[in-house]
C-alpha positions as CSV (number, residue, x, y, z in Angstrom):
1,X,4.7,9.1,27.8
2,X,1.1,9.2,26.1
3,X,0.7,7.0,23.3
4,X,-0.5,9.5,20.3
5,X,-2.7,7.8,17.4
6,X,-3.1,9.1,14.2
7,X,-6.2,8.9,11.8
8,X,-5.4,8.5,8.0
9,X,-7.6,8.4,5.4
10,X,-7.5,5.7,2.8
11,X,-6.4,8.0,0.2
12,X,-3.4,9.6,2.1
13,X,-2.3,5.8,3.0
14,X,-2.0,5.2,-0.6
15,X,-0.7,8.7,-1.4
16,X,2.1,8.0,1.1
17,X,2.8,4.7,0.0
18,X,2.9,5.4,-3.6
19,X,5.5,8.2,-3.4
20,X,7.5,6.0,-0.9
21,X,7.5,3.4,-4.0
22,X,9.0,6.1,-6.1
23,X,11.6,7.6,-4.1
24,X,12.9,3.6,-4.0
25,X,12.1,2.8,-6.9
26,X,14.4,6.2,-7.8
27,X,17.0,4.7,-5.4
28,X,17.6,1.4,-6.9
29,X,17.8,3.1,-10.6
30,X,20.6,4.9,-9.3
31,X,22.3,1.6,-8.0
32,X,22.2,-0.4,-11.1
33,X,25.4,-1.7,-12.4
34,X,27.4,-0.9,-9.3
35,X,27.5,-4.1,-7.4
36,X,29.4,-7.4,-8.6
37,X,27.1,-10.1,-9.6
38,X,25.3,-12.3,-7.3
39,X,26.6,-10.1,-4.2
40,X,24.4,-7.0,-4.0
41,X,24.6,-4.5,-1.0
42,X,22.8,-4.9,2.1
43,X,21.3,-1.3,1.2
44,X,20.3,-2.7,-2.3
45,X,18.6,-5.7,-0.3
46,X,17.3,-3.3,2.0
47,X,15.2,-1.2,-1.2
48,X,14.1,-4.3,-2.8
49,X,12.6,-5.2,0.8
50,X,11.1,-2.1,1.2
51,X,9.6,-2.2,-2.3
52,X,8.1,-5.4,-1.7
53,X,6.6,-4.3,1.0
54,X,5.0,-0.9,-0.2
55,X,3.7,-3.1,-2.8
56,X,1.8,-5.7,-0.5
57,X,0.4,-2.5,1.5
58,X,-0.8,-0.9,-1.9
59,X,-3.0,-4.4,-2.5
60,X,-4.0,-4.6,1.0
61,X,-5.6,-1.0,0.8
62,X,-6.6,-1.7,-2.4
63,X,-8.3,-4.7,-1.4
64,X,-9.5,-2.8,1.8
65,X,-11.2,-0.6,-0.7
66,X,-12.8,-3.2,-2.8
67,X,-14.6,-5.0,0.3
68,X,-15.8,-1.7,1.9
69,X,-17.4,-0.9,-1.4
70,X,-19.1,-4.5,-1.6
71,X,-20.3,-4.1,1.8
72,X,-21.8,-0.7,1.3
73,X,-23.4,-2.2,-1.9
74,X,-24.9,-5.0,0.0
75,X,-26.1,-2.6,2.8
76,X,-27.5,-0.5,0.5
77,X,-29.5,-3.3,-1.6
78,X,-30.4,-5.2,1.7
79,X,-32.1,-1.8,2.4
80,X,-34.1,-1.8,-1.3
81,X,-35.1,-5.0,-1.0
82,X,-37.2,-4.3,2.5
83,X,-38.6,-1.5,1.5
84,X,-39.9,-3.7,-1.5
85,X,-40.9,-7.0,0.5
């Protein structure tokens, strides 16, 4: 079977991830209160995972961002400043 790759845009990453966050952050709202102390659920365990991990991806595009920006900002100025020297 052909492997199939997918393109995604920046924006649709953090789209995807961002409503992912809220449909567990939605999950573990509903679970409050139902587990006895110091024993949560695997599923419970599972969310906060999760959730930890959608946050760590929502920095790393983040920072993706940040350091494309700062390299087309040095492109850009490396540019200006040959045309001036």
């Amino acid at each position: 079977m052909a492997e199939v790759h997918y393109v995604v845009s920046s924006s649709d990453a953090v789209d995807a991830a961002a409503l992912q966050l809220r449909e567990v952050e939605l999950q573990v709202s509903l679970l409050k209160g139902k587990e006895t102390e110091g024993n949560p659920p695997d599923f419970e365990l599972c969310l906060s995972n999760f959730q930890t991990e959608l946050l760590d991806f929502l920095t790393f595009l983040e920072d993706e961002r940040i350091a494309q920006s700062m390299a087309k900002a040095v492109e850009d100025d490396a540019l200006l400043i040959g045309q001036v020297a």
